[in-house]
C-alpha positions as CSV (number, residue, x, y, z in Angstrom):
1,X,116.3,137.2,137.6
2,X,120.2,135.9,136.3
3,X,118.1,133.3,134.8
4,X,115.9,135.4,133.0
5,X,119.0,137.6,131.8
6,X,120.5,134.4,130.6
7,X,117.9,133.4,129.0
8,X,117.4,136.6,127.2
9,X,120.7,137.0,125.9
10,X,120.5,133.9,124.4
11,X,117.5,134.9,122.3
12,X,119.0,138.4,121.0
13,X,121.7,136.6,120.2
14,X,119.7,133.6,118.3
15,X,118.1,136.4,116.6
16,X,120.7,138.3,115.7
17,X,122.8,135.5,114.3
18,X,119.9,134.8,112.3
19,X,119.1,138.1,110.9
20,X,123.2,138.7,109.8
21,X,123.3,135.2,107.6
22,X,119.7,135.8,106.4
23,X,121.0,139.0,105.3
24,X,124.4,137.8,103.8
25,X,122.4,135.4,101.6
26,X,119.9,137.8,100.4
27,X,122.8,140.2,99.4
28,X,124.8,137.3,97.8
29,X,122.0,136.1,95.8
30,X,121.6,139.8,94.4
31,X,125.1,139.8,93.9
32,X,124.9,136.5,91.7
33,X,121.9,137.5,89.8
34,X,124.3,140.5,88.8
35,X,126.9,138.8,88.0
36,X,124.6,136.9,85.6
37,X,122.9,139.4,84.5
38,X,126.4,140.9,83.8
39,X,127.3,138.1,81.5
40,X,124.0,138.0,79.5
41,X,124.9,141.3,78.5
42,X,128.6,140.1,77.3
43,X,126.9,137.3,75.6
44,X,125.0,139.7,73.8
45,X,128.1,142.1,72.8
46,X,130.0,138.6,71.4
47,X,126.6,137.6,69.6
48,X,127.1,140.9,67.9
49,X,130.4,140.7,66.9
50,X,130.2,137.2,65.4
51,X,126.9,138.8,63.3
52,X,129.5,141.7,62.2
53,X,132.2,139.3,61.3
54,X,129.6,137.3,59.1
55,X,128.0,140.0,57.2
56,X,131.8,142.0,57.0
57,X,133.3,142.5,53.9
58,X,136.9,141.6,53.1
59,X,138.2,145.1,52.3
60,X,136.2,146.1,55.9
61,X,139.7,144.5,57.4
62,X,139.2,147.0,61.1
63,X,135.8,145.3,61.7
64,X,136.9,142.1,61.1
65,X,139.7,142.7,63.5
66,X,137.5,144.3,66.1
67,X,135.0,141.4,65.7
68,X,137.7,137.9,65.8
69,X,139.4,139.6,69.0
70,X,135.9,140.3,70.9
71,X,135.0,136.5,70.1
72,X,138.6,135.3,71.1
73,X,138.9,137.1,74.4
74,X,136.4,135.0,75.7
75,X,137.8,132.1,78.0
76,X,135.4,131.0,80.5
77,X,131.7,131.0,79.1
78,X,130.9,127.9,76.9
79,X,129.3,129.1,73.7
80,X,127.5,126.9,71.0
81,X,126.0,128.6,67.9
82,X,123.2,126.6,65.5
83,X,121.6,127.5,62.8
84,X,118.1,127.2,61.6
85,X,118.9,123.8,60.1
86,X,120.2,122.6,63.7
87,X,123.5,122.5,62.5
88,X,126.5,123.5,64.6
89,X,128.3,125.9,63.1
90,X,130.7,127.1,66.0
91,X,131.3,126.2,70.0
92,X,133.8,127.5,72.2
93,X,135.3,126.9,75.5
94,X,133.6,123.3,75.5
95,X,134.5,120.9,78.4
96,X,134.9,117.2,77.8
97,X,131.4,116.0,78.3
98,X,130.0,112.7,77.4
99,X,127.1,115.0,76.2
100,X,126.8,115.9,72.2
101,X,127.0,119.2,71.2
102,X,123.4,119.9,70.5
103,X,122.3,118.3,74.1
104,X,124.3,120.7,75.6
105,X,123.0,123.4,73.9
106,X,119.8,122.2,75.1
107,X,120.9,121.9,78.7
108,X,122.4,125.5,78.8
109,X,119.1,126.9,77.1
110,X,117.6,125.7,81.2
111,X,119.5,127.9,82.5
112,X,119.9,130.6,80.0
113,X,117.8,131.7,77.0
114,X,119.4,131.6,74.2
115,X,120.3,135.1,71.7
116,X,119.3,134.7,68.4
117,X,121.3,136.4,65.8
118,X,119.2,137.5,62.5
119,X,121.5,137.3,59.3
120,X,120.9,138.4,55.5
121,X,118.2,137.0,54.0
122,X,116.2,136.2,56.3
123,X,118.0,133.5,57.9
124,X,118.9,133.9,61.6
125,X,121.1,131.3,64.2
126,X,121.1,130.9,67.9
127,X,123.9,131.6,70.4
128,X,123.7,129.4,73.1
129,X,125.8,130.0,76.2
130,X,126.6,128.0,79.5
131,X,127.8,130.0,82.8
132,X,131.6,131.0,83.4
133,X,133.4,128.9,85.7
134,X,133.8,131.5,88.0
135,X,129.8,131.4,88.5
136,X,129.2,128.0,88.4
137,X,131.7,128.4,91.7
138,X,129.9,131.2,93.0
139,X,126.3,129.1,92.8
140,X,127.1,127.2,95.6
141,X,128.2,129.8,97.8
142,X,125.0,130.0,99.1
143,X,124.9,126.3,100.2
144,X,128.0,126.5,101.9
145,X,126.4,129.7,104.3
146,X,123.0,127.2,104.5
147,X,125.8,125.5,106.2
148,X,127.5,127.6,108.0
149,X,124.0,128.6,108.9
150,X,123.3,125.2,110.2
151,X,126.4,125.2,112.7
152,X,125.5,128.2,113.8
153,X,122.2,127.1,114.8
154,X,124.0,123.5,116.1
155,X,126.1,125.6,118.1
156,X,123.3,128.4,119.5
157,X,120.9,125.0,120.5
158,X,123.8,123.5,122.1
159,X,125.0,126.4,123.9
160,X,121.1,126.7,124.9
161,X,120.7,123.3,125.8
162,X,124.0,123.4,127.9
163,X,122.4,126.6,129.9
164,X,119.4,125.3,130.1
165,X,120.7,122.0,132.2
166,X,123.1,124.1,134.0
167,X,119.9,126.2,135.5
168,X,118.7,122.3,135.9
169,X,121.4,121.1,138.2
170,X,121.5,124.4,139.9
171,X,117.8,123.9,140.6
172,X,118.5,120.4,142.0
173,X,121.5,121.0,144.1
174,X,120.1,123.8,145.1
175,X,116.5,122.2,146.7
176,X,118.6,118.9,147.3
177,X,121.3,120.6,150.2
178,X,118.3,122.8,151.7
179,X,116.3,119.8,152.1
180,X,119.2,118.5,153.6
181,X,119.5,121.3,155.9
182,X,115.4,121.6,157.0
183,X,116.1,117.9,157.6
184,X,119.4,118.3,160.4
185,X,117.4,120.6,163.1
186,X,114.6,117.7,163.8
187,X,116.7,114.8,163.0
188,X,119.6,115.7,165.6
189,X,116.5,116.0,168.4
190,X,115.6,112.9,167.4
191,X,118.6,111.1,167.7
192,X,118.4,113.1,171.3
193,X,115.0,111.4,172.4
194,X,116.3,107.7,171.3
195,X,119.7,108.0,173.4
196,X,117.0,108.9,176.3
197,X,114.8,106.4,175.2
198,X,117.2,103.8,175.4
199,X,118.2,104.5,178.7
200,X,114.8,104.4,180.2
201,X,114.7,101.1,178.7
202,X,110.9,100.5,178.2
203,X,110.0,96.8,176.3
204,X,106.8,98.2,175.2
205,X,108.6,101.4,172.9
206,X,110.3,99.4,169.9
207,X,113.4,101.5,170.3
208,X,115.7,99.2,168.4
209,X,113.2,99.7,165.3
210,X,113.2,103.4,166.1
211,X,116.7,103.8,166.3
212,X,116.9,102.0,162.7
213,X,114.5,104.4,160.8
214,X,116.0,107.3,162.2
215,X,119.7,106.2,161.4
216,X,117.6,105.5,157.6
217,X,116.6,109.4,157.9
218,X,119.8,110.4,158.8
219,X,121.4,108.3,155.5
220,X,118.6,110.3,153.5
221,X,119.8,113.5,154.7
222,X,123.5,112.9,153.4
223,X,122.4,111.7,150.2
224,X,120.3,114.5,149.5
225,X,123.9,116.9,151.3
226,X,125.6,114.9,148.1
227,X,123.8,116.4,145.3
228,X,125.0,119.0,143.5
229,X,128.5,117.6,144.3
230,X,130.9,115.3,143.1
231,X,130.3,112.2,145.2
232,X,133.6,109.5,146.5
233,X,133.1,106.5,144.3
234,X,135.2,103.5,146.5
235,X,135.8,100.5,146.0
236,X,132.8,98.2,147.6
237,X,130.7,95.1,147.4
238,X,127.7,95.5,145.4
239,X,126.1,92.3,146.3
240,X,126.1,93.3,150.2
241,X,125.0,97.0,149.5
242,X,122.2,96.0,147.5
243,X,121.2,92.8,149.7
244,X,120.8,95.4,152.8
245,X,118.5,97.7,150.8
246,X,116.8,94.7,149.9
247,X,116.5,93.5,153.5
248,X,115.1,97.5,154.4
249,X,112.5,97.3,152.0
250,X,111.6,93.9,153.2
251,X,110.8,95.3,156.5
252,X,108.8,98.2,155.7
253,X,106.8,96.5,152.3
254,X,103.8,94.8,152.1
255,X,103.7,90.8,152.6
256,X,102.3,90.6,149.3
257,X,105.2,91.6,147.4
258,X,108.3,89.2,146.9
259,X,112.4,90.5,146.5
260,X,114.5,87.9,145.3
261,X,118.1,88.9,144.9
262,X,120.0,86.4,142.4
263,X,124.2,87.6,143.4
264,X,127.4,86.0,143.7
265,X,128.6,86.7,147.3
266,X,131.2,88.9,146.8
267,X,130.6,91.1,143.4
268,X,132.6,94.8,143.6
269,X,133.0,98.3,141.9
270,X,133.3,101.7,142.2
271,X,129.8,102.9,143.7
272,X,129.0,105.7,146.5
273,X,127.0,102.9,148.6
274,X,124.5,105.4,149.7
275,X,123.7,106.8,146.6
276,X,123.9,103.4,145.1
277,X,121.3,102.0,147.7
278,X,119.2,105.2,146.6
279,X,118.5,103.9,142.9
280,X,118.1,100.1,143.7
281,X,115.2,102.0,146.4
282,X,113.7,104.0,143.4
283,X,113.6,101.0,141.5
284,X,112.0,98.8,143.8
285,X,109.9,101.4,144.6
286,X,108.5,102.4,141.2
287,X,108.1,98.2,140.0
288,X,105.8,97.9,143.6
289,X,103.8,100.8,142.4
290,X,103.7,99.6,139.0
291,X,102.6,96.1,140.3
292,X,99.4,98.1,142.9
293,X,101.4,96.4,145.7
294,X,101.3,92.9,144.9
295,X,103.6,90.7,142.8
296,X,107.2,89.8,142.9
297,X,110.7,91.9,142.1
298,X,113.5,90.1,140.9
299,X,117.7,91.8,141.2
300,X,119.8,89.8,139.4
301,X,123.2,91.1,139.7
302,X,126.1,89.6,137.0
303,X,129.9,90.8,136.6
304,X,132.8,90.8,134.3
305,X,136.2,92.2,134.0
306,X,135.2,95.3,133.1
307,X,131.5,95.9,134.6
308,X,128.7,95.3,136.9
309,X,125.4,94.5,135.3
310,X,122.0,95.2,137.4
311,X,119.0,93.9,136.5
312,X,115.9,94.9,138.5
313,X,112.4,92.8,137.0
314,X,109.2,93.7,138.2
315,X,105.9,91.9,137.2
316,X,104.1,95.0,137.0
317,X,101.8,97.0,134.4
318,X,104.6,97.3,132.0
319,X,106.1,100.2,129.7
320,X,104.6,101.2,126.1
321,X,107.9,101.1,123.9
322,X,107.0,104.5,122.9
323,X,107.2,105.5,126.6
324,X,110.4,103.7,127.7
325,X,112.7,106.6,126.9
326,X,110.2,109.4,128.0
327,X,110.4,107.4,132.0
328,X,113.6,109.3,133.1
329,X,112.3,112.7,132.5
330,X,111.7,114.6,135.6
331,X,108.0,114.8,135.8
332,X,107.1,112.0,134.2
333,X,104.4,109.8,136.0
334,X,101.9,107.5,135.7
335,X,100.6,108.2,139.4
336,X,98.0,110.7,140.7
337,X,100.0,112.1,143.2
338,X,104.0,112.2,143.1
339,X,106.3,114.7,141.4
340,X,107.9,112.1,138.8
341,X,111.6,112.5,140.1
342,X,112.4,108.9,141.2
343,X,113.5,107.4,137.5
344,X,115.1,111.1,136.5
345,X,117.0,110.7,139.8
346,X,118.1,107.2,139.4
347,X,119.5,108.1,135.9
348,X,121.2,111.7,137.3
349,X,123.0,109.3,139.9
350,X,124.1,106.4,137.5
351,X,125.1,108.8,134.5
352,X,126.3,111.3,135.8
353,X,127.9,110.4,139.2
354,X,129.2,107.1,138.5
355,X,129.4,107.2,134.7
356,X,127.7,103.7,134.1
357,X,124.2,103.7,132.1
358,X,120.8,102.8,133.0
359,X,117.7,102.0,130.7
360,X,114.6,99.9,130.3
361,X,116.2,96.5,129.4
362,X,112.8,95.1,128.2
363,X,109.2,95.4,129.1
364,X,105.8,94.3,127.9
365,X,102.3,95.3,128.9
366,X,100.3,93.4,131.5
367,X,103.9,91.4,132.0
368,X,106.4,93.3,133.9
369,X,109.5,95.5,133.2
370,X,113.4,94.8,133.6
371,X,115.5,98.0,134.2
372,X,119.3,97.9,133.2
373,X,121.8,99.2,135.5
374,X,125.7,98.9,133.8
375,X,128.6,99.7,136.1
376,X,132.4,100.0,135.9
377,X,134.6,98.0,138.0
């Protein structure tokens, strides 16, 4: 229910964000179509006035007056005026522009149809007019609220995103520490029966082999306690960690596949060894299934100053490059029966607990695939 709330809110308030910038750039795009419309209509009164001063007489000294001032108020909007012959025969306001006078005129008759003025005679001229400064500024108002816009919506899918993996993790932790806890009440019994079994020592009853699986089940158990927290990263030796899970897997695999581990003796960094162990399981895991439980998994295991480098190669069915990305999402599987969690697991557990990276190194269909495992030291 708090999930569906969450989710809910964040929807109204997608919405709503929406709607208020789709209405702010309706309104300021009525407000600029005004303002243009507003200086058409100036344009039209200083048209005017430059026809009066034309056809005004000498003695007619108040119109002429009236007329020169209207024309010389004007400070911001770039005017041209040619005549039927394509002559200039007045501009105003002009910025330096590489362009001639009569391309410009051209260029601002795009944007704004130009007023023609009818004179004596019969002859007539055309007033052609750029926009103010002030508008040319105002035009790209609405690109800077596309932008804003576009935060906005950077910001709402992020905030999403970051809810959305928060429910995630609380979904994992969540299943992870009651698995956990459905897995104590049996284990601890069985732990019970082995101290008993090993008392009544019976050569038949492989107790020692017992004894190991359910120690292995009781390792399981704590990882699974671990998720959902933040797990203590020590100071340990990779090789050994990893050449125990090897030796595990050895036991309980078929004969037909091969692990080779290719490791200095004593390589070390900061891992949790049991969740550590987990991944290198996945991983084995997943290149045996990939291979129908025959071929041969190589771990080759390199260091520097500064990391660990993991390299698990299996000669399996391969990945599709298209694919290799798409592996770590939870649900992903090739398999008919599995829930797709081993790969999204491995990567949680690198990532996010220990901060190192893991990808798909290379891989080629029919071939095999090496998966990359980079940790700090």
């Amino acid at each position: 229910m708090r999930r569906f709330l969450s989710q809910h809110k964040r929807l109204i308030f997608s919405i709503a964000t929406l709607f208020a910038l789709m209405v702010t750039l309706w309104e300021t795009n009525r407000f600029l179509q005004e303002f243009k419309n507003e200086e058409r209509n100036k344009m039209k009164i200083l048209a005017l006035a430059y026809q009066k001063l034309i056809e005004a007489d000498d003695e007619d000294s108040n119109l002429l007056t009236l007329s020169s001032n209207i024309l010389e108020k004007n400070h911001t909007i770039p005017i041209i005026i040619i005549d039927q012959d394509s002559t200039v025969v007045f501009h105003r306001n002009l910025a330096n522009d590489t362009l001639n006078i009569l391309q410009k005129a051209r260029q601002y008759a795009t944007n704004n149809p130009p007023i023609r003025l009818d004179l004596e005679d019969g002859d007539y001229q055309y007033l052609y007019y750029g926009n103010s400064s002030l508008l040319n500024k105002l035009t790209y108002y609405p690109l800077v609220l596309v932008a804003i816009f576009l935060l906005f919506a950077a910001i709402i899918y992020q905030y999403y995103r970051t809810g959305k993996i928060s429910d995630e993790n609380l979904l994992w932790s969540g299943l992870a520490k009651e698995t956990a806890h459905q897995i104590g009440t049996p284990l601890s019994s069985l732990m019970g029966w082995v101290e008993i079994l090993k008392i009544h020592h019976n050569p038949d009853i492989p107790v020692e082999e017992i004894e190991k699986d359910v120690q292995r089940l009781n390792m399981i158990s704590q990882r699974f306690s671990k998720i959902g927290s933040t797990p203590k990263l020590e100071e340990k030796n990779i090789s050994e960690t990893t050449r125990k899970t090897i030796s595990y897997m050895r036991k309980r695999t078929s004969k037909l596949i091969d692990i080779q581990l290719n490791a200095k003796e004593n390589i070390t960094g900061k891992i949790n060894s049991q969740l550590y162990s987990w991944v290198i399981e996945n991983l084995i895991k997943n290149g045996i299934d990939a291979m129908d439980g025959k071929g041969k998994i190589k771990i080759d295991i390199t260091d520097n100053k500064q990391h660990v480098t993991v390299d698990v190669c299996d000669t399996g069915k391969g990945i599709p490059s298209s694919k290799q990305k798409e592996v770590f999402n939870p649900g992903y599987t090739t398999k008919k029966r599995g829930w797709g969690l081993g790969l999204s697991l491995a990567k949680r557990i690198i990532e996010q607990y220990h901060k190192g990276k893991i990808f798909v190194l290379k891989s080629k269909v029919n071939e095999g695939t090496t998966f990359r495992i980079i940790l700090n030291k």
